[in-house]
Backbone as CSV, one residue per row, in Angstrom:
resi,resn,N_x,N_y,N_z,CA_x,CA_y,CA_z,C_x,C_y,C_z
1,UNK,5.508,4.952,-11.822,5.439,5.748,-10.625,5.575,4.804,-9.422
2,UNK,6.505,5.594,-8.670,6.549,4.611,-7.315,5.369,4.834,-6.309
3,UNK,4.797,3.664,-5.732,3.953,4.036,-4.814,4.709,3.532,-3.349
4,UNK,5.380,2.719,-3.187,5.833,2.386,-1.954,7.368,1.055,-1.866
5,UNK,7.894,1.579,-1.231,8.918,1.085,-1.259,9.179,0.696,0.412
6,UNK,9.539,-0.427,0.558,9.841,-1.626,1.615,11.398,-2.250,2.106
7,UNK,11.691,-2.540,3.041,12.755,-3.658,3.006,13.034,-4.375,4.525
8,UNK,13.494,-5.644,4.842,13.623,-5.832,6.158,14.856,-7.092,5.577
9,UNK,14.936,-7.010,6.724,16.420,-7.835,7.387,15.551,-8.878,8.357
10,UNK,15.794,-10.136,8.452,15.680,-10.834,9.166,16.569,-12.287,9.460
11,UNK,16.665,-12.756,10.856,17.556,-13.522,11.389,17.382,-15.195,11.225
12,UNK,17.656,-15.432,10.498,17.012,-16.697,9.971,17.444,-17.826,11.211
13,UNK,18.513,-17.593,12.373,18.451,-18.690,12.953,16.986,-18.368,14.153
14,UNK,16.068,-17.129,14.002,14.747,-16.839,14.825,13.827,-17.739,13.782
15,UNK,14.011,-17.491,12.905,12.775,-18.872,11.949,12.998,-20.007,12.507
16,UNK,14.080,-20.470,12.828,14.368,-21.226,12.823,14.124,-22.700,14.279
17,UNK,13.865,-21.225,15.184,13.537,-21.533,16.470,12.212,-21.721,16.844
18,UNK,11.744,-20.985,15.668,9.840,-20.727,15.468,9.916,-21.879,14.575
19,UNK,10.251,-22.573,14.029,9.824,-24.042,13.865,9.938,-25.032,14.153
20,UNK,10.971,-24.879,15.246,11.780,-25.898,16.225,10.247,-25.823,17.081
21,UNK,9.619,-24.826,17.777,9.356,-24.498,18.870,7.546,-24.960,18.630
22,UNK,7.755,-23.802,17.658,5.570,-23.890,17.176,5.445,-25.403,16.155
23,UNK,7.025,-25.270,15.269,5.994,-26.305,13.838,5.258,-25.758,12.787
24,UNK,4.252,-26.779,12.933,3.472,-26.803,12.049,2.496,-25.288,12.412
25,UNK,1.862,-24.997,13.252,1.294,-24.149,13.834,1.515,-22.652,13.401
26,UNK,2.889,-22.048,13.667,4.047,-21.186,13.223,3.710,-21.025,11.544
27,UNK,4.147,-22.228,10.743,3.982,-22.313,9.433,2.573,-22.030,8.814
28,UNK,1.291,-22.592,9.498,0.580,-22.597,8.902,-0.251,-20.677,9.670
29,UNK,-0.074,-20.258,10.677,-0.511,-19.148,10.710,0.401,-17.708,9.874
30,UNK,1.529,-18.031,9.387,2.403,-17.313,8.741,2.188,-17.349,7.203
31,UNK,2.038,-17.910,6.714,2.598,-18.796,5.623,1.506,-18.931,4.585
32,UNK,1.927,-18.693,3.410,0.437,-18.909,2.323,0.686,-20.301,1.859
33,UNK,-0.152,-21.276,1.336,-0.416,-22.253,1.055,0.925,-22.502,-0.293
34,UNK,0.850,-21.657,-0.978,1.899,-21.058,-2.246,3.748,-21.004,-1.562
35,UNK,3.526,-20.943,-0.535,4.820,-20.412,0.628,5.274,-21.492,1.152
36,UNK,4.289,-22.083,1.806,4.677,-23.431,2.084,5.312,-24.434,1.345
37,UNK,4.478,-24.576,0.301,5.025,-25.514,-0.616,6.286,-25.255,-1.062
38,UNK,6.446,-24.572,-1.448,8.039,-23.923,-1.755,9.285,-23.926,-0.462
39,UNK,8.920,-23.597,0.194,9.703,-23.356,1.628,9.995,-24.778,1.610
40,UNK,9.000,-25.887,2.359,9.206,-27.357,2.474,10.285,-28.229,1.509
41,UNK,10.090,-27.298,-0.086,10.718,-28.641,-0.824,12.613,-28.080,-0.849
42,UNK,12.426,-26.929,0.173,13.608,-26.387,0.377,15.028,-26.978,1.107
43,UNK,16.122,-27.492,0.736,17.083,-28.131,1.804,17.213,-27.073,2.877
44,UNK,17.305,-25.814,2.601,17.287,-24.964,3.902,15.875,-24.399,3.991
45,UNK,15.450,-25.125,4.531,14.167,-24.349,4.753,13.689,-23.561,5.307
46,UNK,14.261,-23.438,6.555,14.035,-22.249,7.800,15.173,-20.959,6.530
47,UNK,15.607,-21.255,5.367,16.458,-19.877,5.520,15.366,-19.179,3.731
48,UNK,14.662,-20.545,3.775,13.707,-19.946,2.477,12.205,-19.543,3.113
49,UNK,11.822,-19.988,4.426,10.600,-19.235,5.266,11.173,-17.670,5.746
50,UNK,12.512,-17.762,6.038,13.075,-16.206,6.614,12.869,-15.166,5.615
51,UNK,13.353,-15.675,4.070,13.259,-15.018,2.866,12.002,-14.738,2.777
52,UNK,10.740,-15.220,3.086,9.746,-14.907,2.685,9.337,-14.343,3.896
53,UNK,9.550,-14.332,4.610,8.867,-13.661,6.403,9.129,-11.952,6.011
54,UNK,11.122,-11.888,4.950,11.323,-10.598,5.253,10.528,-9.965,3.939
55,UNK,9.836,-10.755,3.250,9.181,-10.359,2.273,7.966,-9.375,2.381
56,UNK,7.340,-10.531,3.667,5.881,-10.360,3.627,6.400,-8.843,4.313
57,UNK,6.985,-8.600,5.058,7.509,-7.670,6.363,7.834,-6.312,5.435
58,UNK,8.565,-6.390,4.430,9.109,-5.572,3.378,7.706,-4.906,2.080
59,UNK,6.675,-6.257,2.182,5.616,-5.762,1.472,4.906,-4.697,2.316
60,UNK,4.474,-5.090,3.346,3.671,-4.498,4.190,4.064,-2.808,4.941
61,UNK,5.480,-2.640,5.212,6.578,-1.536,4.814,5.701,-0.477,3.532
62,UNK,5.817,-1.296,2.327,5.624,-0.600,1.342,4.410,-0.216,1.203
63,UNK,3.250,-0.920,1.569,1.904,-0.457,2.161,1.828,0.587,2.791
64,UNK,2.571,0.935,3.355,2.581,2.046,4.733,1.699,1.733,5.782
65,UNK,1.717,0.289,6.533,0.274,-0.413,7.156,1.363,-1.165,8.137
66,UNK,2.519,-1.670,7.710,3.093,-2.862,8.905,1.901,-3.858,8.715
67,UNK,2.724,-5.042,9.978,1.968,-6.195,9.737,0.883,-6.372,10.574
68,UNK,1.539,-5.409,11.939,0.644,-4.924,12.967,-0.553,-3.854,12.760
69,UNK,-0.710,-3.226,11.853,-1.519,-2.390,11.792,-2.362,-2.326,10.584
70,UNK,-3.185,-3.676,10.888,-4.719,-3.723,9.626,-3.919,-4.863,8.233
71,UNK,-2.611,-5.261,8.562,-2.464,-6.373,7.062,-2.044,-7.468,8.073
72,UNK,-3.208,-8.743,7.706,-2.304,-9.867,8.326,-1.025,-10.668,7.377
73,UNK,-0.649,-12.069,8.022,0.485,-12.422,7.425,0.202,-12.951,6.267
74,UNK,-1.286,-13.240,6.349,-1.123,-14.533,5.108,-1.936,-13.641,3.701
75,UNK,-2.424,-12.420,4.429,-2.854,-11.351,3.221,-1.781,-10.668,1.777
76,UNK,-0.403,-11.191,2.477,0.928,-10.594,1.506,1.269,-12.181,1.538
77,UNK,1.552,-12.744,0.491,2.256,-13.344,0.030,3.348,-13.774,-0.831
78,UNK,4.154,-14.237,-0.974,5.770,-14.316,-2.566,5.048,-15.630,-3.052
79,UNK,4.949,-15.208,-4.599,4.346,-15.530,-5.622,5.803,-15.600,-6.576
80,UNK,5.927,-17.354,-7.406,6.716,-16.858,-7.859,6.181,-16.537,-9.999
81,UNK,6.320,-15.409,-10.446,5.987,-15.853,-12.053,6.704,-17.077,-13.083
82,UNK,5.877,-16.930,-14.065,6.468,-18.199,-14.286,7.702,-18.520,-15.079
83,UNK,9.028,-17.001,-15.225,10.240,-17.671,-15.516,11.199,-17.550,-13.764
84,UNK,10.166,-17.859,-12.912,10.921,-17.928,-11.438,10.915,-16.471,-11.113
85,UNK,10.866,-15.572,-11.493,10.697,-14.217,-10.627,9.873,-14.061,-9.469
86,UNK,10.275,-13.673,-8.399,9.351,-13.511,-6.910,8.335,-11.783,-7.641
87,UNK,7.342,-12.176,-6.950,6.648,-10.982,-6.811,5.856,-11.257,-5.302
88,UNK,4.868,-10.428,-5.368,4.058,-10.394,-4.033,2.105,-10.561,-4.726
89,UNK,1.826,-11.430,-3.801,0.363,-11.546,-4.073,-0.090,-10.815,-3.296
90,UNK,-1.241,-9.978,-2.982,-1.765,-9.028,-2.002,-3.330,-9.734,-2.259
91,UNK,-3.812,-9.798,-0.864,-5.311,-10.114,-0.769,-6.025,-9.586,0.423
92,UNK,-7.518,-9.892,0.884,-8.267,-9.146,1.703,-7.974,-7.568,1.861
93,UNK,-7.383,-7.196,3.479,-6.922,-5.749,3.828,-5.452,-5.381,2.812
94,UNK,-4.817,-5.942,2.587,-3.372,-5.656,2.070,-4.110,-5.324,0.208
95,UNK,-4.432,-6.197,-0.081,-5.409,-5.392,-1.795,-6.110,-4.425,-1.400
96,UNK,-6.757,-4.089,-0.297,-7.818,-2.742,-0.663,-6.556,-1.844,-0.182
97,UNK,-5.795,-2.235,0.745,-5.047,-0.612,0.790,-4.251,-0.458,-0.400
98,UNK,-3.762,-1.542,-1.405,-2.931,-1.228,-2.078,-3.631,-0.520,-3.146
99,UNK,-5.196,-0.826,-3.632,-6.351,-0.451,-4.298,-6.702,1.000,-4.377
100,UNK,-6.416,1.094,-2.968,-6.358,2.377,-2.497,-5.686,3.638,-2.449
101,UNK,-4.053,3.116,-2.650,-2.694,3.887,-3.242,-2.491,3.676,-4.372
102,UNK,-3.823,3.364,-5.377,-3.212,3.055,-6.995,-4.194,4.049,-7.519
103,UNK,-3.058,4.881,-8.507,-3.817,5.869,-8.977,-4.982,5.332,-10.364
104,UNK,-6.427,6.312,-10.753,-7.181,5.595,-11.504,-6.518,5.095,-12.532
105,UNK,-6.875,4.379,-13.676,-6.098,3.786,-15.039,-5.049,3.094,-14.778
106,UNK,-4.225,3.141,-13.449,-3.243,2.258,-13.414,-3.359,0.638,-12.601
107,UNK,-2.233,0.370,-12.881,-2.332,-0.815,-12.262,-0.823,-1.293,-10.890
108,UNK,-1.100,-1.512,-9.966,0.055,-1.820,-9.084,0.830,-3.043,-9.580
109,UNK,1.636,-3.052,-9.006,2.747,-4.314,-9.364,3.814,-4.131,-8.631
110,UNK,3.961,-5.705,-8.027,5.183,-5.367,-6.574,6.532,-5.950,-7.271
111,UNK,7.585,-5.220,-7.249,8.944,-6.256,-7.733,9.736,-6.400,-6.061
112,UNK,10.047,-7.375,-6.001,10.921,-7.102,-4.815,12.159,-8.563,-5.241
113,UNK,13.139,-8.280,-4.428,13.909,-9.338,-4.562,14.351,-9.797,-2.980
114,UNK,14.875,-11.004,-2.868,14.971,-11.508,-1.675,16.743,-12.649,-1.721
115,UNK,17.378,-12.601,-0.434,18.351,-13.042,-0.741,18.562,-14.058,0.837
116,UNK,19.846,-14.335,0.832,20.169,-14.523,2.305,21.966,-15.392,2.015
117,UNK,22.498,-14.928,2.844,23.744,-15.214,3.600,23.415,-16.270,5.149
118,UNK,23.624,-16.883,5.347,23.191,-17.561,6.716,24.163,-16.448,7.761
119,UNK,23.850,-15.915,8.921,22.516,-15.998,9.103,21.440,-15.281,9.277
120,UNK,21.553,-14.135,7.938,21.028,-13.438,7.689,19.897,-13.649,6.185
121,UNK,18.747,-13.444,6.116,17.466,-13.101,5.116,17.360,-11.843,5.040
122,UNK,17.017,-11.239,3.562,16.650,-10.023,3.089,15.898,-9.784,2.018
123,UNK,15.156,-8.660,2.100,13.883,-8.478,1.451,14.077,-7.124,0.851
124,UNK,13.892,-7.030,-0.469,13.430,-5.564,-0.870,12.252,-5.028,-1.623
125,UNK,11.479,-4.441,-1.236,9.941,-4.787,-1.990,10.160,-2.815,-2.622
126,UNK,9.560,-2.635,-4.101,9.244,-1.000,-4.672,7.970,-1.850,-5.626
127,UNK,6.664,-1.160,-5.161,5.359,-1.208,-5.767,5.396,-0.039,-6.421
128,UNK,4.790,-0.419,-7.706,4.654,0.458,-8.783,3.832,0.590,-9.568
129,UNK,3.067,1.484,-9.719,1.726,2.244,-10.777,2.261,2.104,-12.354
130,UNK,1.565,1.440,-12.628,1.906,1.639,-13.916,0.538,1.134,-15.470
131,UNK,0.281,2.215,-16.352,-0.832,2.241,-17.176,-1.524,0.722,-17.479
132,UNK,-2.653,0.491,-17.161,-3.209,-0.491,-17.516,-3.272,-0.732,-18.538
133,UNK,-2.829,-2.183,-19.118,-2.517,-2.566,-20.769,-1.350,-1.886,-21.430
134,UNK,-0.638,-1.070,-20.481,0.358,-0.542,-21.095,1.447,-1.195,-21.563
135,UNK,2.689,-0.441,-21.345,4.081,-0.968,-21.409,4.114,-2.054,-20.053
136,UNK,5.026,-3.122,-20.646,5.095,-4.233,-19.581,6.785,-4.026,-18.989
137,UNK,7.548,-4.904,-17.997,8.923,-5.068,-17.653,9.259,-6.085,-18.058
C-alpha cells in the first residue's frame, strides 16, 4: 500500500553556491553525518549533496509535512543498503509522522531513486506499508 509519494528537482549549480558561500556550516546544518561522508568522497560533490537535498525535499513531500512545516533537514536522511540501494532514514518529527501514516501490523519503507544530469538533481521518493515479517522486495 502506498502511503506517500514525493519528488523534487533541484539546481545543483544553487548547492553549489551554498558551499562556495556557507561551507562547512551549510553542510553540517543540512546534512546527516551518513550524507556527508558520502557526498565528500564524491568528485562531484556539490552534484551528490543536490541528489540528496532533492531527496530529503522529495521525502518530506511524501510525508505530507514539507521541510518547512514540523520535519527538519537532518530528521530525513539517504541511507544507502548494503547492495548500494538509496533508501531514506526517518528520525525525531519525520518517524512519528511517518509512525503515524503507517497502518497497525505494517511496516513503512521508503524506495526512492535519485539521479542528476548537470545541471540538474532529481529525487523520487513512494513510501510504502507493507506486513510486518512479511513478503520482502
Amino acid at each position: 500500500m502506498i502511503l506517500g509519494l514525493g519528488s523534487d528537482l533541484m539546481d545543483i549549480r544553487r548547492i553549489e553556491r551554498s558551499l562556495d558561500r556557507f561551507g562547512d556550516r551549510f553542510v553540517q546544518r543540512v546534512f546527516t553525518e551518513i550524507e556527508q561522508a558520502k557526498s565528500d568522497k564524491r568528485r562531484m560533490r556539490a552534484a551528490s549533496y543536490a541528489k540528496r537535498f532533492a531527496a530529503k525535499e522529495a521525502g518530506a513531500k511524501a510525508l505530507g509535512t514539507g521541510i518547512a512545516r514540523g520535519v527538519s533537514w537532518k530528521e530525513i536522511g539517504v541511507v544507502n543498503m548494503p547492495g548500494g540501494k538509496p533508501t531514506l532514514e526517518f528520525k525525531g518529527r519525520a518517524l512519528e509522522r511517518l509512525g503515524s501514516m503507517t497502518p497497525d501490523g505494517m511496516e513503512a519503507f521508503a524506495h526512492i531513486t535519485i539521479t542528476d544530469d548537470h545541471p540538474w538533481a532529481q529525487a523520487f521518493v513512494v513510501i510504502e506499508a507493507r506486513p510486518i515479517g512479511g513478503w520482502r522486495v
